[in-house]
Structure formats: C-alpha cells, structure tokens
C-alpha positions in Angstrom: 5.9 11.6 8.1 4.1 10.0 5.6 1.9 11.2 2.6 -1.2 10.5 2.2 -1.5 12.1 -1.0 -0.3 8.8 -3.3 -1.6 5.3 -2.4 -3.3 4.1 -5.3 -2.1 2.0 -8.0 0.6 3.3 -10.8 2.1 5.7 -8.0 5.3 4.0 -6.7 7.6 7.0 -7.9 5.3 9.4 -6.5 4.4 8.1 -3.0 8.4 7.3 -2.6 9.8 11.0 -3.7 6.6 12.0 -1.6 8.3 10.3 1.2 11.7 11.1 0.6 11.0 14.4 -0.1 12.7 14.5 -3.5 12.3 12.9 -6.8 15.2 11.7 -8.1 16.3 10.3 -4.4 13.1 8.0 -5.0 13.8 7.5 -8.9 17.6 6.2 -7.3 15.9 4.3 -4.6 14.0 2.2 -6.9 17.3 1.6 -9.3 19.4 0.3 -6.4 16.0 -1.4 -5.4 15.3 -2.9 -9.0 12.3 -1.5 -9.6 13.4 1.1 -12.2 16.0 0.7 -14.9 19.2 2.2 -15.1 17.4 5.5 -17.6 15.1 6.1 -14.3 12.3 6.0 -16.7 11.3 2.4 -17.5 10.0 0.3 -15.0 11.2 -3.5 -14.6 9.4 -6.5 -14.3 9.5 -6.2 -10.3 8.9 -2.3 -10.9 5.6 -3.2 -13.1 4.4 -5.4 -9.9 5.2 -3.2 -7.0 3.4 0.1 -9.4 0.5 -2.1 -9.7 0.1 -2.7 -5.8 -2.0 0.2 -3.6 0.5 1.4 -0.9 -1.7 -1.1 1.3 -0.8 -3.9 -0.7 2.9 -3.2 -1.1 2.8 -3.0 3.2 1.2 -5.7 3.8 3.9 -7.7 1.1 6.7 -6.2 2.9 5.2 -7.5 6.0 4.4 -10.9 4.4 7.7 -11.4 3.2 9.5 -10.6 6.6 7.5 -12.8 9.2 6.5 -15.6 5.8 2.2 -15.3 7.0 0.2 -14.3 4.2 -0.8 -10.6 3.3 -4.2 -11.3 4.6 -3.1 -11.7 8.2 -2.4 -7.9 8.7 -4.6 -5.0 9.4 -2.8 -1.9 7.2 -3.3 1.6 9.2 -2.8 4.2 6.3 -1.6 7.0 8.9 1.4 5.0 9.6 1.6 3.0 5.9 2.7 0.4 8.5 0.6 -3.0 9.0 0.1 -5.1 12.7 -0.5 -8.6 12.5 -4.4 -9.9 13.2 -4.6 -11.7 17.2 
C-alpha cells in the first residue's frame, strides 16, 4: 500500500518511512541508497536531488533510468506511485 499522504517536494524521508512503515528503516534505506549520510540527518548531493523531485518525478526517473526513454514518455498513476509508458 502506498501513502498518499507525502508526494511533494522536500519529503523523501517521509513518503519512504510512510512506505515502510517505520522511520529509521527509511532513514537506513536512503544510507545504503546514498541519499542520506552516514548521521541519518544530512542529505547528500544525490539526497538533495531525489528531496527536490515530487514522488511523480522520482517515478517517472526510476522509470527513465530502467528502459533509457525520457521521463516525459510515462503517464504517473499516483494510487500506484508506479508510471506506464505512453502508446
């Protein structure tokens, strides 16, 4: 189940531990992931970029960087945080 709580920008640590179901499984997440440093508290360079993204954005990223088409080729559905390509 996803929330639909946190999807705008500056709420990577919330939407994950939304997710997950627990903060610091989210603030670990995003350490082995890079995104946070090693004091949970201070956000990387890549951390800074993915908080700035809506959770929109970040799917359609994901998506862009698995199949290499650009973000703009994918509709996002927000009930399933999960994009489809465009036919």
């Amino acid at each position: 189940m996803t929330s639909q709580r946190y999807t705008g920008r500056g709420q990577l640590i919330d939407r994950l531990a939304s997710q997950v179901g627990n903060r610091q499984a989210a603030i670990d997440i995003l350490i082995k992931r890079g995104h946070l440093e090693k004091d949970g508290k201070t956000l990387t360079p890549a951390g800074i970029a993915r908080d700035a993204m809506t959770a929109e954005e970040r799917a359609k990223d994901r998506a862009s960087k698995k199949t290499g088409a650009s973000p703009n080729e994918f509709k996002y559905n927000p009930k399933t945080n999960r994009v489809t390509k465009f036919q």
